[in-house]
C-alpha positions in Angstrom: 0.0 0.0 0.0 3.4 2.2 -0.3 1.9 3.3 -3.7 -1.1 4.6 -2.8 0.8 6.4 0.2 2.9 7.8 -2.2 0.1 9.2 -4.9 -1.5 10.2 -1.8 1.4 12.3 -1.1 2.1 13.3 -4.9 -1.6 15.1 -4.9 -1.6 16.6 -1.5 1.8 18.4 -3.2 -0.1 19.7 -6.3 -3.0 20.5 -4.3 -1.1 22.4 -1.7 1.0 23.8 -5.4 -2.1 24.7 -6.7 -3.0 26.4 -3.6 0.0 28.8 -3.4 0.0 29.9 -7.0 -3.4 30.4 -6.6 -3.0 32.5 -3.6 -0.1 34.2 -4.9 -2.0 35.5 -7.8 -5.0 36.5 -5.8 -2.5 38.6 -3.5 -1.0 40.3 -6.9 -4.3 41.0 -8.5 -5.8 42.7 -5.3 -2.1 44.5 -4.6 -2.7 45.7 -8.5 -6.3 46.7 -8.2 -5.2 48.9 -4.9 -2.4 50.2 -6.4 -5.1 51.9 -9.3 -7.1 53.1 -6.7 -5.6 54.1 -3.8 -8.4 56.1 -2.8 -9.5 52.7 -0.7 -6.5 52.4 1.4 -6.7 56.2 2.1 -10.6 56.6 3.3 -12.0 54.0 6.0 -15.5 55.1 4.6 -14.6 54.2 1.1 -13.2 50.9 1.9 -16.1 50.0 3.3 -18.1 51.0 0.8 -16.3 49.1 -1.5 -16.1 46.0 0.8 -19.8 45.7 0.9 -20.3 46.1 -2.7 -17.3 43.5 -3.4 -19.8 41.0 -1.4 -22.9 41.8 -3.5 -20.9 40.7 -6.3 -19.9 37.8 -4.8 -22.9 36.9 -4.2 -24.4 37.4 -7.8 -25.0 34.6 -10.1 -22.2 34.1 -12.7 -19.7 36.0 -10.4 -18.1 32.7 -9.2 -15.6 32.7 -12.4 -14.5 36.2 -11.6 -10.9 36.8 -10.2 -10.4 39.2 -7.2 -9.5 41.6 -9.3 -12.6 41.9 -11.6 -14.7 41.4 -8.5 -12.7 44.5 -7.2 -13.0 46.1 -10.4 -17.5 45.3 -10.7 -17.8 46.8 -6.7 -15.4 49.9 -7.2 -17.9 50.4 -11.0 -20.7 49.9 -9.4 -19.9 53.0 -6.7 -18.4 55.2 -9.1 -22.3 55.1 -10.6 -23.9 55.9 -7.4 
């Protein structure tokens, strides 16, 4: 049963691989989306504004294929028409 030990092991790698590269981009794409609008990181009021309009996206059908950063990018549109 050393074999399936090992594959065991071999996909708890990728997984945990996976994981980290996903993550990593995630980190990027929200440092990015920051970056272009600084305004959030600046105004307590703004950010959470824009935190509770990143949920309402979230929470919207066909918003699960989004990254973080269009999901950023939807809530911080979606104030700038209020």
């Amino acid at each position: 049963n050393q074999n399936a030990d090992n594959s065991a092991s071999k996909n708890s790698a990728i997984s945990s691989s996976i994981f980290c590269e996903k993550y990593k981009q995630t980190k990027e794409q929200a440092l990015t989306f920051f970056q272009e609008h600084p305004q959030y990181m600046r105004s307590k009021e703004d950010e959470e504004q824009l935190m509770t309009e990143f949920k309402k996206v979230l929470l919207e059908p066909g918003s699960k294929n989004l990254s973080i950063y269009q999901t950023l990018l939807a809530a911080h549109e979606r104030l700038q028409a209020l």
